[in-house]
C-alpha positions in Angstrom: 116.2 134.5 68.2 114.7 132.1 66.0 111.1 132.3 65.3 109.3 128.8 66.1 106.2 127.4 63.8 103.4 126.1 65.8 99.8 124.5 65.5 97.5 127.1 67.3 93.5 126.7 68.0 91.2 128.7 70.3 89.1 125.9 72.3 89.8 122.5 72.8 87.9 121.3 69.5 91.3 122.6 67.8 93.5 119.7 69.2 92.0 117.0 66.7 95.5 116.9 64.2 94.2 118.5 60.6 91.8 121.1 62.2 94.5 123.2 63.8 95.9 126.2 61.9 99.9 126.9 61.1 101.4 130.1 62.9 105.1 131.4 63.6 105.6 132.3 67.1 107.7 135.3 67.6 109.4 134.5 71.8 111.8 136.7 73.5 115.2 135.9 73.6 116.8 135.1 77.5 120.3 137.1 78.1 122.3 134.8 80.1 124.7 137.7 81.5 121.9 139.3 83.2 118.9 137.2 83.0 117.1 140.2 81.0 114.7 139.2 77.8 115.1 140.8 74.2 113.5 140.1 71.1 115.3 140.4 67.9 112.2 140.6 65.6 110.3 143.8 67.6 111.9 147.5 68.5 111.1 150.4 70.9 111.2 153.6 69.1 109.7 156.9 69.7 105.8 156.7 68.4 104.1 159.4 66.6 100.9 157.9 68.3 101.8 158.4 72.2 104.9 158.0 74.5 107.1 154.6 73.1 106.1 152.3 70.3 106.8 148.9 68.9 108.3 148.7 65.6 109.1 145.7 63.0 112.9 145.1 63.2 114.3 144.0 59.8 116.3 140.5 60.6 116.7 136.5 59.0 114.3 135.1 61.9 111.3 136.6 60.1 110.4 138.6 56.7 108.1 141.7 57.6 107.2 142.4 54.3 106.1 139.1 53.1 104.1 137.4 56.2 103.2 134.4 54.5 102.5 132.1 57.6 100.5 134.0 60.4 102.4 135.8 63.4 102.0 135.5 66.8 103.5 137.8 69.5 102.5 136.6 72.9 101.5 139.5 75.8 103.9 138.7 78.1 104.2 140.2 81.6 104.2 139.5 85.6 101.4 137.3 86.2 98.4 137.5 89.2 96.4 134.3 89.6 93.2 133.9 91.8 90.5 131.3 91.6 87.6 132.6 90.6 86.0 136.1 88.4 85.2 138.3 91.9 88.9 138.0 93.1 90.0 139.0 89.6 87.8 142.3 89.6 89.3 142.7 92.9 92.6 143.3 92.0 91.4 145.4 89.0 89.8 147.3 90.9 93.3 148.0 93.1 95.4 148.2 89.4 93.0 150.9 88.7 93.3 152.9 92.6 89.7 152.2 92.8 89.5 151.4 96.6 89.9 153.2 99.9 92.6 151.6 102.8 91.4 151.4 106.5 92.3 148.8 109.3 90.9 146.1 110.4 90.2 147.8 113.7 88.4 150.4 112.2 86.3 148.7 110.5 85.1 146.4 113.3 84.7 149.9 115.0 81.4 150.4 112.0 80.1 146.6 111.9 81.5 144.9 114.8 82.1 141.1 114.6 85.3 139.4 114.2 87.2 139.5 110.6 89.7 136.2 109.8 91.9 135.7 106.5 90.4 133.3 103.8 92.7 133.4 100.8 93.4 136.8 100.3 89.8 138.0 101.8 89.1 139.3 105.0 85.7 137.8 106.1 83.5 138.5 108.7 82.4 136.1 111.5 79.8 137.6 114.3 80.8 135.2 117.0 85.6 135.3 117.2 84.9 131.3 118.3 84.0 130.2 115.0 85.9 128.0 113.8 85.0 127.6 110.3 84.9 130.3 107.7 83.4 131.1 104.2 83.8 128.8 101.7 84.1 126.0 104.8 88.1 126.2 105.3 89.4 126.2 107.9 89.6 129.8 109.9 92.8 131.7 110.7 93.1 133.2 114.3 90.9 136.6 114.1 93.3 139.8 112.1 94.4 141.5 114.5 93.2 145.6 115.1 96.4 147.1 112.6 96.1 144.5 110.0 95.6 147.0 106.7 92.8 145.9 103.9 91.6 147.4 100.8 88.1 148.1 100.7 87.0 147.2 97.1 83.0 148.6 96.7 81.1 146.3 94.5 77.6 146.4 93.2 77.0 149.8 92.6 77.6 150.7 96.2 75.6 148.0 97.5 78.2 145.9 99.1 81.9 145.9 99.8 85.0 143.3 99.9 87.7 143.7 101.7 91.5 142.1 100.8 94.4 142.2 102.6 96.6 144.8 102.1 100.0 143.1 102.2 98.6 139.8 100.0 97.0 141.9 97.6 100.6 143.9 96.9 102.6 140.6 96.9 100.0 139.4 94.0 100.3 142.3 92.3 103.9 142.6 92.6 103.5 146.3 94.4 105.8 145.4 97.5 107.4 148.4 99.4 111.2 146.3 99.8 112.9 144.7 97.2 111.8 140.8 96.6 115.6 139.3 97.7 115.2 141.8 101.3 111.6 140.6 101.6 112.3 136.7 101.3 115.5 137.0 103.7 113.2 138.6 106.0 110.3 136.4 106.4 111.8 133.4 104.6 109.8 133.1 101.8 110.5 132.8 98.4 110.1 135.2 96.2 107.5 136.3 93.5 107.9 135.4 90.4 106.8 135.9 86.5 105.2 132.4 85.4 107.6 132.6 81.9 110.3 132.3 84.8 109.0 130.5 87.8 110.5 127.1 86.8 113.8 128.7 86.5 113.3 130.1 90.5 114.4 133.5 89.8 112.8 137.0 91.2 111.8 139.1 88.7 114.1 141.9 87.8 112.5 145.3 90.2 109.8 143.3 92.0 109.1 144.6 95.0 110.9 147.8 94.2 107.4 149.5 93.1 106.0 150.5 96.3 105.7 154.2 95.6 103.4 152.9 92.7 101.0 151.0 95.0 101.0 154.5 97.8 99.5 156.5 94.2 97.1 154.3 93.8 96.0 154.4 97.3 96.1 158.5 97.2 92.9 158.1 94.3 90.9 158.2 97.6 92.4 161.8 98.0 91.7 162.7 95.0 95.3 163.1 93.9 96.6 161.3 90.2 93.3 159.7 89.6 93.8 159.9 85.7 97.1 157.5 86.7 96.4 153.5 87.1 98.6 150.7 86.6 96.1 148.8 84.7 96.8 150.3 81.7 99.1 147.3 80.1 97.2 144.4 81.4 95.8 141.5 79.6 93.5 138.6 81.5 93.0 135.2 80.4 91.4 132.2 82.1 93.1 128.9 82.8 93.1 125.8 84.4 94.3 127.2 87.6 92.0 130.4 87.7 92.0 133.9 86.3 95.4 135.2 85.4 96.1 138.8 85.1 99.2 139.8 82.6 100.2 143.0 83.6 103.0 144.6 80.9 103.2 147.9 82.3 106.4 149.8 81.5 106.4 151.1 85.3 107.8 147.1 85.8 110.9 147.8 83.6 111.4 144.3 82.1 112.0 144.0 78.6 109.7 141.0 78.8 106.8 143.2 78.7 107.3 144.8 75.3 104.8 143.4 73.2 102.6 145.0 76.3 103.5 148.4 75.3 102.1 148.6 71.9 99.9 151.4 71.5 96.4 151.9 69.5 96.0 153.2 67.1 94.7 156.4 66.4 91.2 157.8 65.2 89.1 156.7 62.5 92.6 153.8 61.8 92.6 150.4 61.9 94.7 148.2 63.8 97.3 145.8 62.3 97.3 143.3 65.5 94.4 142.0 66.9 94.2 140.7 70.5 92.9 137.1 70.7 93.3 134.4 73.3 95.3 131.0 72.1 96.5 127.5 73.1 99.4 126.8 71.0 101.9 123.4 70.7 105.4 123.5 69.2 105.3 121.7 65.8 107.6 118.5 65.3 110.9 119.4 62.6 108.8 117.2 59.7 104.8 117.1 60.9 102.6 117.2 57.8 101.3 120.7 58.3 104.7 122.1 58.4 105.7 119.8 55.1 102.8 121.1 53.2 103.9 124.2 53.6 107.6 123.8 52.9 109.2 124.7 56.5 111.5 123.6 59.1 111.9 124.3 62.4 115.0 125.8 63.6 117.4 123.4 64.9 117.5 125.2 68.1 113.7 125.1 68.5 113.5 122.7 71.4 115.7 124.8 73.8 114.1 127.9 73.2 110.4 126.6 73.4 111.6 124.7 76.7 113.1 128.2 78.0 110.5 130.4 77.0 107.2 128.9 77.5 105.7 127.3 80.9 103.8 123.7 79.6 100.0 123.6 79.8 100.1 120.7 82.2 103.5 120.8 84.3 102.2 117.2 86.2 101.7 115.6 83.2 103.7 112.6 82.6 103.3 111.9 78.6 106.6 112.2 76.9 105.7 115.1 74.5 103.4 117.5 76.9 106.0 119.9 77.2 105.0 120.7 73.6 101.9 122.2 74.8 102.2 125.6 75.9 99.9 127.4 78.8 96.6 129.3 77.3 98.4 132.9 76.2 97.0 136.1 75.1 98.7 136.5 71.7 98.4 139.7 69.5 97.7 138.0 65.7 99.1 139.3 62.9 96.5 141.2 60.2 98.8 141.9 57.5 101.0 140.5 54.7 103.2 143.2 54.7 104.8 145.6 57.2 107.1 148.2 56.8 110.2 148.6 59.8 109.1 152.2 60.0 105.5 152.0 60.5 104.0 151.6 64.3 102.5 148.3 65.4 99.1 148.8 66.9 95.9 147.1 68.0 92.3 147.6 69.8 92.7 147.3 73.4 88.9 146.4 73.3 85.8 148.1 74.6 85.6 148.0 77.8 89.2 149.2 77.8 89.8 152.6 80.4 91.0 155.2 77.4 91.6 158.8 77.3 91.6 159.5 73.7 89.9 158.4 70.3 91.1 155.2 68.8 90.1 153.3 66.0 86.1 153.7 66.0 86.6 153.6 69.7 85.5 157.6 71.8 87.4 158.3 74.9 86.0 158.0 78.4 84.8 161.6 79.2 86.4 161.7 82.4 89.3 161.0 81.7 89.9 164.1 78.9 88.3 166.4 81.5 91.1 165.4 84.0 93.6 165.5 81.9 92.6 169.0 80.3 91.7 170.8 83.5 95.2 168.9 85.1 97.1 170.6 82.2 95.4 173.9 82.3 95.8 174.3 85.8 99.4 173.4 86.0 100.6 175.9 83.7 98.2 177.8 81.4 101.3 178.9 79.3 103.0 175.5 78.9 99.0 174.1 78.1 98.7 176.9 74.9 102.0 176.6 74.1 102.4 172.7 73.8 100.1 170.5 72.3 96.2 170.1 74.2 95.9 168.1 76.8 99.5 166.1 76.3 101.7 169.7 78.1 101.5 168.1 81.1 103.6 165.2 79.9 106.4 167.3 78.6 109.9 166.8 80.2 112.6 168.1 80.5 115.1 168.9 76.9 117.7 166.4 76.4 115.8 163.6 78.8 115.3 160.6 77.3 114.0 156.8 76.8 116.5 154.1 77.9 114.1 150.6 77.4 113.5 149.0 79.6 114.4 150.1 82.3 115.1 154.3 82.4 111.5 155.3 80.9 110.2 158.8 81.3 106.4 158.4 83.0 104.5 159.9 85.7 105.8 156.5 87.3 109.2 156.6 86.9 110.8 158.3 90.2 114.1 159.5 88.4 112.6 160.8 84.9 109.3 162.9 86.0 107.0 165.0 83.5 107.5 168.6 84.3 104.0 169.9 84.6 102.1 168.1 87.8 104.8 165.3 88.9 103.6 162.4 91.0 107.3 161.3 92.5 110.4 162.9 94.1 113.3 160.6 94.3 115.3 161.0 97.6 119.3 160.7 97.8 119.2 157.9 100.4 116.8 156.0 97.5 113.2 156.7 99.1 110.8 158.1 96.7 107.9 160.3 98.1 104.3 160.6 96.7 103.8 164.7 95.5 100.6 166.0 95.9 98.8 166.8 92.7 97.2 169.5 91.4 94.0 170.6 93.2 91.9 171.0 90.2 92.4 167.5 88.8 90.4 166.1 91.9 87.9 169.1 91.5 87.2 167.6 87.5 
């Protein structure tokens, strides 16, 4: 795949022509066989860091140890949208299992009133003839008793917001059927990535992550709270609202790589560095690229067109398709890189981590889990393997197929040894394991 030069800025004072910076734009290359994404100029190897890491790959698209013009590589991943900053910690808040499931009925059963959808909210109205809800749109016909909602506590306690259930999956790509069965079904159409919603394609294993969304609702148990699926995610704001990039590898699309680069570890410094970025496909011949001595690829067009979603889909100027959608872009800090050392970069600080990065400490509670988890599991396999990671082990001679055959605590056919979350069934099911009693205890 080639590699595309393009003018990137960070606010809209960038876009004046001369006050825009120069950058190469590493984009995944679409398999037409399958419908899959690779990219040529990145690798998943083993890491000496944690789990899977990203590596340089030596090829003509791009020379590693002489980055003369700045990379990019763009966090790719399915996308969430909602329209304002409390709907976005919402579904945080589910990524991370932080909420407790309960019915509609029940919860009239402790406040009474009458609860009716608005967006993805249930909200309250104390007299069922109302005919107008929050916000002043116009009210759906009361939920009905089963109707399941995620209570979502905000405010220290103070308050509460309740989503629907079923929505909230569909957003987050959590469905318990496979997208194709869901859309026959109700016929709808199905969710998509936003790097392939114009093309109208499901995205490979959507909907076929249920048992992931039934973990995240056991947290209220007390069972595989050190395990989120907010791990991998990236949010940037747009036009149309807060978007949430979620690259985990439970998703298994190779679109997602650049997701799975790990930080780095103690007391090192990164060499990416998260930023957020509007970016425009330079013309074969602009100035800035003839300063500099470059041309595009001849192919540039087709793969900009294929890869990126344009910042204004309704515009009708000839050339907006040259402007890309806001990304979150990982930026390049070196001149040099070697194919065998590990990408990394800070995750940030309000980032959820279990271990010392950078000049970044881990989150207490998260270490105690994981300690006591692996402790109580097997004390021999804890002193025998190394600290807190024995409960990760698997099994000799299992290993890492990317994307889609990862070992993980979410991965139903490729389980750790020591306290397993999933046990796939032969008819295809996969059922939730309990964990290990002294996890919740820490």
């Amino acid at each position: 795949m080639p590699v595309l030069y393009v003018a990137s800025w960070d606010d809209a004072s960038g876009r004046a022509e001369g006050t825009r910076t120069v950058y190469q734009l590493l984009l995944p290359r679409r398999r037409h066989a399958d419908g899959t994404w690779a990219w040529d100029e990145l690798e998943v190897r083993d890491s000496a860091i944690q789990g899977l890491g990203v590596y340089p790959r030596p090829c003509d698209a791009i020379d590693w140890a002489d980055v003369r013009v700045p990379a990019l590589l763009p966090y790719l991943g399915v996308e969430s949208v909602v329209e304002d900053q409390h709907l976005h910690k919402c579904l945080l808040a589910v990524l991370h299992g932080d909420f407790t499931s309960l019915t509609v009925g029940e919860l009239c059963a402790r406040h009474g009133g009458t609860y009716r959808r608005n967006g993805i909210c249930a909200v309250r109205v104390a007299d069922a003839r109302t005919d107008v809800s929050k916000k002043g749109t116009a009210a759906h016909a009361p939920l009905g008793d089963e109707e399941r909602l995620l209570q979502i506590i905000e405010g220290g306690g103070s308050s509460a917001c309740y989503v629907l259930e079923k929505d909230t999956r569909e957003m987050l790509h959590l469905q318990p059927r496979p997208a194709a069965a869901a859309c026959a079904a109700t016929g709808g159409s199905s969710v998509t990535s936003s790097v392939r919603a114009k093309h109208g394609e499901a995205v490979p294993g959507s909907g076929a992550h249920g048992h992931l969304f039934e973990m995240l609702a056991s947290h209220e148990r007390l069972h595989h709270v050190d395990r989120n699926l907010a791990t991998h995610v990236a949010t940037i704001k747009r036009d149309e609202g807060w978007v949430i990039v979620n690259a985990h590898p439970a998703l298994g699309d190779g679109l997602n790589l650049v997701g799975i680069i790990n930080e780095p570890l103690a007391r090192c410094k990164p060499t990416l560095k998260l930023v957020h970025r509007s970016v425009e496909l330079l013309p074969d011949g602009a100035p800035e690229l003839a300063r500099l001595g470059l041309r595009q690829p001849l192919d540039a067009e087709e793969v900009w067109r294929e890869a990126t979603m344009p910042d204004d889909p309704d515009s009708t100027e000839p050339l907006a398709w040259r402007r890309a959608e806001r990304m979150v872009v990982y930026l390049a800090q070196r001149r040099r890189y070697a194919s065998e050392e590990e990408l990394t970069v800070d995750y940030g600080r309000s980032y959820r981590r279990e271990y010392a990065s950078g000049e970044n400490k881990p989150d207490k509670r998260f270490a105690a889990a994981r300690a006591v988890a692996a402790a109580a599991s097997d004390p021999a396999a804890f002193a025998a393997v190394h600290g807190a990671k024995a409960h990760d082990s698997f099994e000799l001679g299992v290993t890492d197929e990317w994307p889609l055959s990862l070992r993980g605590w979410w991965s139903a056919h490729k389980q750790p040894l020591l306290r397993p979350a999933f046990r796939e069934l032969r008819d295809g099911r996969v059922l939730l394991l309990d964990d290990t009693p002294a996890v919740g205890a820490a």
